[in-house]
Residue, then its C-alpha position, 0 to 999 in steps of 0.5 A: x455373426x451380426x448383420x448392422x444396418x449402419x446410418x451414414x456419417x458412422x466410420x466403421x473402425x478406429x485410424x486416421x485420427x479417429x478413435x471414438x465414435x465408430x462402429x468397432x467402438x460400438x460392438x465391443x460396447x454390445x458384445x466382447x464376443x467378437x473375432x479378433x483376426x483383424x486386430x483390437x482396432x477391427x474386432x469382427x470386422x470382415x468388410x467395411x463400407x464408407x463413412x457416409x455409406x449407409x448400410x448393411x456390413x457382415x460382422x464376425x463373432x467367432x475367428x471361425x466364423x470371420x475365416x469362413x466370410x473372408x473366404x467367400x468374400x475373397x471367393x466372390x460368394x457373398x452378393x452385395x448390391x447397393x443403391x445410389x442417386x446419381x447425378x444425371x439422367x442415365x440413358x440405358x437400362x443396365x451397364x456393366x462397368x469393367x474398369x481398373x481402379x488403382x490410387x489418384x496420383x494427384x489426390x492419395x484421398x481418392x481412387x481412380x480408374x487407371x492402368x496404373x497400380x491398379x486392380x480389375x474392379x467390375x460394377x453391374x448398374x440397373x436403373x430402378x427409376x428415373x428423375x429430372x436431374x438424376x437417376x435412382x439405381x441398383x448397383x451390384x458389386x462383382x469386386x469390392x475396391x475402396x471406393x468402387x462405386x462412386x470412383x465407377x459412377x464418376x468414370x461413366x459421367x454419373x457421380x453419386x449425388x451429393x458425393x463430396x470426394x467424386x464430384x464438383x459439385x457443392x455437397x452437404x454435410x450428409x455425403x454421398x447418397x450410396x445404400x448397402x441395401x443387400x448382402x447374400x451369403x451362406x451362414x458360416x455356422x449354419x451352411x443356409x442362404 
């Protein structure tokens, strides 16, 4: 397996008109031993995180290894917790978010919570330190939907700041302020945590 700590602004594989530059681009520069399930265009890849998420991801090198992680992810074995800026000042200590996410009829680029087409997304938030404006918090994933995260924080009134997708506010070319900090899962080879 490689663990990558991926910078902001990288995308993890090759579509939409981007074929270069991405993170699969750079591992089969590293290595060519790398998990093929998912196709030439993912080598290795198991997850994946937004382009302007910075963070940990969990890349396999062996089919082997990748049926084993893609198991316990679809398991719910492996913990990822995050950490975000949000706007605003949130009143509470912790909250648990339990709400559907299905794609925004409106806008096919983004999520949204709706009963429609949607799937059961659950998102766990403790605050870590609070500012004038904004909130620093520990975010930790029960499900893993496409935009989980910054489609929750949008729903409770709280985006991510500097999310170009999530909030109507005027954002900078970095994107939004959302860390992959920790990934926990037992070694498909070596069984340890």
């Amino acid at each position: 397996i490689i663990v990558v700590d991926k910078p902001s602004g990288l995308v993890v594989h090759p579509g939409s008109g981007n074929y270069d530059n991405t993170l699969a681009n750079g591992l089969l520069y590293h290595t060519k031993n790398l998990s093929d399930m998912n196709g030439q265009e993912r080598p290795g890849i198991v997850h994946r995180i937004d382009k302007d998420t910075s963070g940990l991801l969990l890349v396999a090198k062996t089919n082997a290894a990748h049926q084993v992680l893609a198991s316990d992810f679809k398991d719910k074995k492996v913990n990822r917790k995050y950490v975000a800026l949000i706007s605003g000042e949130f009143p509470n200590r912790k909250a648990i978010i339990d709400a559907p996410i299905g794609r925004d009829v409106d806008n096919r680029k983004r999520m949204t919570v709706t009963a429609n087409n949607s799937k059961h997304a659950i998102t766990h938030l403790t605050v870590l330190k609070r500012y004038v404006g904004y909130t620093l918090v520990e975010l930790k994933l029960d499900t893993g939907r496409t935009h989980q995260i910054r489609v929750h924080m949008k729903y409770i009134g709280y985006p991510v700041f500097n999310d170009p997708v999530y909030t109507n506010k005027k954002c900078t070319e970095f994107g939004q302020f959302l860390h992959s900090k920790e990934l926990e899962f037992i070694h498909p080879i070596t069984k340890k945590e």
